[in-house]
Backbone as a chain_set.jsonl record, in Angstrom:
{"seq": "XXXXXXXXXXXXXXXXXXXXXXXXXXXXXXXXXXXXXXXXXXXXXXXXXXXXXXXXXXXXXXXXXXXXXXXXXXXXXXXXXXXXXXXXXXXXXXXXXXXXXXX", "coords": {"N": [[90.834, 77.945, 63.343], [88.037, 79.914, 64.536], [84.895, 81.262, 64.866], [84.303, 83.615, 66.577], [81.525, 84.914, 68.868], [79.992, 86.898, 71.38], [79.054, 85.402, 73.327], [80.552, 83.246, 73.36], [83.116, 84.701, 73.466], [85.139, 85.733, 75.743], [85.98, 83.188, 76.399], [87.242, 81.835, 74.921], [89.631, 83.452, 74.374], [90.975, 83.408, 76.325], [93.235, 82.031, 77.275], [96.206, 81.841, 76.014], [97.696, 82.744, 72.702], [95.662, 85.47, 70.868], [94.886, 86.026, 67.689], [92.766, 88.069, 66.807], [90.397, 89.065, 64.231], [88.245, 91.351, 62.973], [85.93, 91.701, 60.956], [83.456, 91.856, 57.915], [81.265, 90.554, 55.604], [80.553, 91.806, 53.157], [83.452, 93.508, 53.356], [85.978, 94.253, 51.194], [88.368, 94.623, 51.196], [89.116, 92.767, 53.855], [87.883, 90.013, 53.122], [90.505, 89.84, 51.675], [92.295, 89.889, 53.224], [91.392, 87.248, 54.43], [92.935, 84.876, 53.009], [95.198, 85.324, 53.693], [95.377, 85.436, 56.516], [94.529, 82.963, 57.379], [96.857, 81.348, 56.281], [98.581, 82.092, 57.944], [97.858, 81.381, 60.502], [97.415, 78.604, 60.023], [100.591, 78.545, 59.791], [101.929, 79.047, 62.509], [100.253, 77.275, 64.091], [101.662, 75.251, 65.627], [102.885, 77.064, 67.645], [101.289, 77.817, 69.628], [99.264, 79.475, 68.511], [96.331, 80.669, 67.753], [94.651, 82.602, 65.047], [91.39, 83.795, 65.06], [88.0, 84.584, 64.629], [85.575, 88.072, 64.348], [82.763, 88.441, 63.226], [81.648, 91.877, 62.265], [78.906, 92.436, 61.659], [77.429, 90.239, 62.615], [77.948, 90.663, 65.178], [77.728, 93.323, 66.494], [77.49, 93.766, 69.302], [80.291, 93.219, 70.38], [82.252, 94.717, 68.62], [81.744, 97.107, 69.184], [82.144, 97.067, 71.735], [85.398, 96.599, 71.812], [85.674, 99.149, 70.574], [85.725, 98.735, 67.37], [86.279, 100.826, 64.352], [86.827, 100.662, 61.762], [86.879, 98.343, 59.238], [88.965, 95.638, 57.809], [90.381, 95.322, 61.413], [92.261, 93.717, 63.19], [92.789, 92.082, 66.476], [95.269, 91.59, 68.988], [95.075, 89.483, 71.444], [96.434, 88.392, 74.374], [97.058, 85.662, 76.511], [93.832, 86.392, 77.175], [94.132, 89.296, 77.404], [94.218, 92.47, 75.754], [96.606, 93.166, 73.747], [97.642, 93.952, 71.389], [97.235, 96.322, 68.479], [96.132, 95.929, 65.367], [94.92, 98.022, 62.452], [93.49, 97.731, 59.489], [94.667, 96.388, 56.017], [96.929, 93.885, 55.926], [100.331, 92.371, 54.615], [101.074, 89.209, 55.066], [104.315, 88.61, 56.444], [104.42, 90.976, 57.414], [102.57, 91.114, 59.637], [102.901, 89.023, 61.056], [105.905, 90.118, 61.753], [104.746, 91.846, 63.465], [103.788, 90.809, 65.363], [105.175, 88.959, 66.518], [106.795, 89.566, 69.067], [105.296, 88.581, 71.02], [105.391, 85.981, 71.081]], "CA": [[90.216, 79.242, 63.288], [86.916, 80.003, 64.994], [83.993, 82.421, 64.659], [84.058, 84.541, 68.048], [80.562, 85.37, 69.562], [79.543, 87.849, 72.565], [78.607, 84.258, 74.315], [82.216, 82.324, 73.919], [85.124, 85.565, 73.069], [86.146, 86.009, 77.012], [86.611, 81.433, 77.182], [88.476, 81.561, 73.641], [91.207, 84.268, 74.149], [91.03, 83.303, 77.854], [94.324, 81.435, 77.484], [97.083, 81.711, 75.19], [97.918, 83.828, 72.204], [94.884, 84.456, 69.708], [94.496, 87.241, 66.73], [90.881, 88.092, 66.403], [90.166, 89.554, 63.207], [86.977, 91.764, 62.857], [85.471, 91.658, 59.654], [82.687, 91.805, 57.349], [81.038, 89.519, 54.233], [80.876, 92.779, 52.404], [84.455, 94.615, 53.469], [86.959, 93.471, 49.83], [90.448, 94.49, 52.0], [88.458, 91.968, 54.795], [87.97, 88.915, 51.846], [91.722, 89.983, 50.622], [93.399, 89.269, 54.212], [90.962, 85.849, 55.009], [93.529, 83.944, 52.89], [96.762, 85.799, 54.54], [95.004, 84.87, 58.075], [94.502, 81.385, 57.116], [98.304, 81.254, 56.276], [99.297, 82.821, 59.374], [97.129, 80.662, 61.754], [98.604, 77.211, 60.036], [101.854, 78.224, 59.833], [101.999, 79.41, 63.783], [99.273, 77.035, 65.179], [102.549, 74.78, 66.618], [103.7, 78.236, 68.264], [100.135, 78.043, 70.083], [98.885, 80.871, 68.192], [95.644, 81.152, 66.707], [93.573, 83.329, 64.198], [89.583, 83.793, 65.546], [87.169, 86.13, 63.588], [84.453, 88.086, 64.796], [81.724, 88.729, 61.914], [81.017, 92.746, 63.16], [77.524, 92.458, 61.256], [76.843, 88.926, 63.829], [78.139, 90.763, 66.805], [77.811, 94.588, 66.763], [77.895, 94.522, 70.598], [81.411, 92.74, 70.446], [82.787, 95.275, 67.923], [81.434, 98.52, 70.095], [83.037, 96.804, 72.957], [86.439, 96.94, 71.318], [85.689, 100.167, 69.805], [86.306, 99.405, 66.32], [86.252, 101.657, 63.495], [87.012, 100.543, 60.475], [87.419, 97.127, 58.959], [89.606, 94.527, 58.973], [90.585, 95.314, 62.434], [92.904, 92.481, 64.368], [93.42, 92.252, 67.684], [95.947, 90.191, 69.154], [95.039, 89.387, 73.233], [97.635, 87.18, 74.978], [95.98, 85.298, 78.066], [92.851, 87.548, 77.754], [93.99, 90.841, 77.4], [94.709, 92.907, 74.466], [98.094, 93.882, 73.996], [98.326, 94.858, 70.084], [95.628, 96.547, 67.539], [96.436, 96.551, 63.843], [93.848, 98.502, 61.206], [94.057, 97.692, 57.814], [95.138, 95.019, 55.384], [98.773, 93.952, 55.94], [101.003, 91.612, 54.374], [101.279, 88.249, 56.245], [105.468, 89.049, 56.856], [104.276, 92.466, 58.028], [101.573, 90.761, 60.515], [104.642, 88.195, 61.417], [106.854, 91.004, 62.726], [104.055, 92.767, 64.635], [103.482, 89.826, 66.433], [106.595, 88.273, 67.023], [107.363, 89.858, 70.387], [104.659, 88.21, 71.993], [105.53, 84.63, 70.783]], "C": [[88.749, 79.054, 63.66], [85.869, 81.047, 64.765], [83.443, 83.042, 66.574], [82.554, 84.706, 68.153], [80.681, 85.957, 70.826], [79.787, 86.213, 73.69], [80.331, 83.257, 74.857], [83.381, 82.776, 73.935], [85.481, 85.278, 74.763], [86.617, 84.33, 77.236], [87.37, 80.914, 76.324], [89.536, 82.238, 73.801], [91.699, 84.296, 75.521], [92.978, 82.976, 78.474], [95.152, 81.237, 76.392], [97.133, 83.012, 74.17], [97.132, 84.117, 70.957], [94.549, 86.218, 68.864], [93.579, 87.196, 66.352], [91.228, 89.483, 65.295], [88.54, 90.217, 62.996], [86.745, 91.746, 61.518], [83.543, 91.948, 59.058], [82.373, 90.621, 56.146], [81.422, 90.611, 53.229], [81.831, 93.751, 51.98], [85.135, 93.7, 52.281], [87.922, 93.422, 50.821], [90.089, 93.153, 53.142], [88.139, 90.521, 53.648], [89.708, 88.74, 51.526], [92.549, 89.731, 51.837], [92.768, 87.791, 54.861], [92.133, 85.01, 54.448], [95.037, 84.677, 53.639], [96.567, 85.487, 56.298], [95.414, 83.413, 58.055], [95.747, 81.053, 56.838], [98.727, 81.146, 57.451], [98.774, 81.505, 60.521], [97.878, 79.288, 61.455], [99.407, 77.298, 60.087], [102.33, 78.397, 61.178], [100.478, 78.717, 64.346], [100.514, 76.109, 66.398], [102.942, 75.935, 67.725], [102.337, 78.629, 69.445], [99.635, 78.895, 69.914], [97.442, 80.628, 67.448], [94.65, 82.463, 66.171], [92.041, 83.219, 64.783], [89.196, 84.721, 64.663], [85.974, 86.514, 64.142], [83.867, 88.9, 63.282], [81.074, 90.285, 62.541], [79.526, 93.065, 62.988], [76.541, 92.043, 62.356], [76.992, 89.67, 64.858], [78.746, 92.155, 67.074], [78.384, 94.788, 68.087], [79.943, 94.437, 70.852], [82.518, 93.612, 69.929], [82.746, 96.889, 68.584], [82.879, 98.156, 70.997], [84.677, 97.337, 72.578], [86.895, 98.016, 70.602], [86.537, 100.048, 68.451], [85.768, 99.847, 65.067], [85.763, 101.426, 62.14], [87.658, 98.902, 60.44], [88.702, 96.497, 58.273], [90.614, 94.693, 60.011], [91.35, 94.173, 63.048], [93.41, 93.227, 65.673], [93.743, 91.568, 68.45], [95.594, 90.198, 70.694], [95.872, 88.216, 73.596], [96.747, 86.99, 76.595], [94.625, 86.002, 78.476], [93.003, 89.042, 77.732], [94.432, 91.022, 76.721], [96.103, 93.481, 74.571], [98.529, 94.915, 71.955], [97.015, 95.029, 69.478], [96.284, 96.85, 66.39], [95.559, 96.679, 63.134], [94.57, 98.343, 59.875], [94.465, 96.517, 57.207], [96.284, 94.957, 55.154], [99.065, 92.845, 55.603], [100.896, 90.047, 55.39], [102.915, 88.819, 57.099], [105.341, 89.917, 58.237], [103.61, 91.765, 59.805], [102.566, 90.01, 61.681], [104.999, 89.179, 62.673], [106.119, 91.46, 63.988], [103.745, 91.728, 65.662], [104.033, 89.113, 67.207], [106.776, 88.606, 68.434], [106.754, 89.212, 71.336], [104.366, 86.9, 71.985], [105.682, 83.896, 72.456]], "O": [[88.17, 78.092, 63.157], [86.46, 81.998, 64.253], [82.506, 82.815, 67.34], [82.184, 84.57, 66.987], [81.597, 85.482, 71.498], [80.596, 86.113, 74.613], [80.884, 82.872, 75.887], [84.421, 82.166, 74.181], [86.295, 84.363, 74.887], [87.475, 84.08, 78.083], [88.069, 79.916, 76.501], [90.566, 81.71, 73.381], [92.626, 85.012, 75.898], [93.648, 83.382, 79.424], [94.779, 80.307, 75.677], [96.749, 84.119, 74.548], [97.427, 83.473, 69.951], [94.113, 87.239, 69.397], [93.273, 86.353, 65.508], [91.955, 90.465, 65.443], [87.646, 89.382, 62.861], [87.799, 91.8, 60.885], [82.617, 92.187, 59.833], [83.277, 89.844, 55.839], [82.419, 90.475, 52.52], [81.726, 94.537, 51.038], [84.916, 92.489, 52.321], [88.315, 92.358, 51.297], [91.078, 92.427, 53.242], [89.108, 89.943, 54.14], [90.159, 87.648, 51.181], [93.668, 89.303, 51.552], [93.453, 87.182, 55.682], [92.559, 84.253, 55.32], [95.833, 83.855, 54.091], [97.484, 85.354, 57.108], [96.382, 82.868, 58.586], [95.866, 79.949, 57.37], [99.219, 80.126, 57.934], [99.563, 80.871, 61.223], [98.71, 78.808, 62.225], [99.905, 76.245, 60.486], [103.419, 77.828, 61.262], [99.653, 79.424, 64.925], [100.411, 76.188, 67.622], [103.356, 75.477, 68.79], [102.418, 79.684, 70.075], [99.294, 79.521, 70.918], [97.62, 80.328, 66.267], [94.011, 83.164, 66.956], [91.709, 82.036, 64.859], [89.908, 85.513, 64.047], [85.195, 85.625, 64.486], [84.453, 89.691, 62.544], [80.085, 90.162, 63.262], [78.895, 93.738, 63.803], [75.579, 92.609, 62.874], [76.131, 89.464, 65.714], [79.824, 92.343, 67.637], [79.329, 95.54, 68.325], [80.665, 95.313, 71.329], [83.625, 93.521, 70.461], [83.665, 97.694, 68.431], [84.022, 98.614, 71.01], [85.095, 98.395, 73.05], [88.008, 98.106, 70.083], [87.54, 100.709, 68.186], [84.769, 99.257, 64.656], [84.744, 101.801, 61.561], [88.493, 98.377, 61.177], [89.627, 97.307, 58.336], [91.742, 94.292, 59.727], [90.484, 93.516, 63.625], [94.027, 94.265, 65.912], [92.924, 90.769, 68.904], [95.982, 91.248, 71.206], [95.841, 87.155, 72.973], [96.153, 87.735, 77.374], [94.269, 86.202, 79.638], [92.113, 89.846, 78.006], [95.289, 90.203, 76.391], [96.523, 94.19, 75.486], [99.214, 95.86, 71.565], [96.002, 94.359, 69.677], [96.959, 97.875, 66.29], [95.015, 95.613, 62.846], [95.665, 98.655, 59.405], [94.626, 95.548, 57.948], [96.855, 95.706, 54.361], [98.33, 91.964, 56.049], [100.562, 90.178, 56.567], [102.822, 89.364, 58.199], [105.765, 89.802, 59.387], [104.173, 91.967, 60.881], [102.849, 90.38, 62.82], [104.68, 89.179, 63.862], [106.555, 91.495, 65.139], [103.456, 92.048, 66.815], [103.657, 88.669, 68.292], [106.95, 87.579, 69.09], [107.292, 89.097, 72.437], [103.405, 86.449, 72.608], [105.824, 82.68, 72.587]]}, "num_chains": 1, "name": "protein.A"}
């Protein structure tokens, strides 16, 4: 798991399959899915999958860009481009399913 910046997101999600997580220090539901990420990312890093986080405090422009809203935000990009957006704090299982198709 990595901490995204403006400077290195387009050479991290460039290639493969990677769920960026927007967040805050201050969001609780954003604290209450870091350990359900951290699950997710070890149990699917063999599957070449990982978890990234962008801090939207560190990197307002990054969070415009993606227009998002409301925190904790993921957004899964496969080779660079976004393909899924889930709002809200979800189960790992839940996160699982939504992601599955693009294994």
């Amino acid at each position: 798991m990595q901490n995204l910046t403006a400077q290195n997101f387009s050479t991290a999600v460039s290639e493969g399959l990677h769920l960026v997580d927007f967040w805050a220090e201050w969001c609780g539901p954003c604290r209450m899915a870091a350990p359900i990420l951290a699950a997710l990312d070890q149990a699917h890093t063999a599957d070449h999958f990982t978890v990234d986080k962008v801090n939207v405090d560190e990197q307002p422009d990054l969070a415009q860009q993606f227009g998002i809203q409301g925190i904790p935000t993921m957004l899964l990009f496969k080779d660079g481009q976004l393909v899924e957006r889930l709002v809200g704090l979800r189960p790992q299982a839940e996160l699982e399913s939504a992601l599955a198709p693009y294994w």
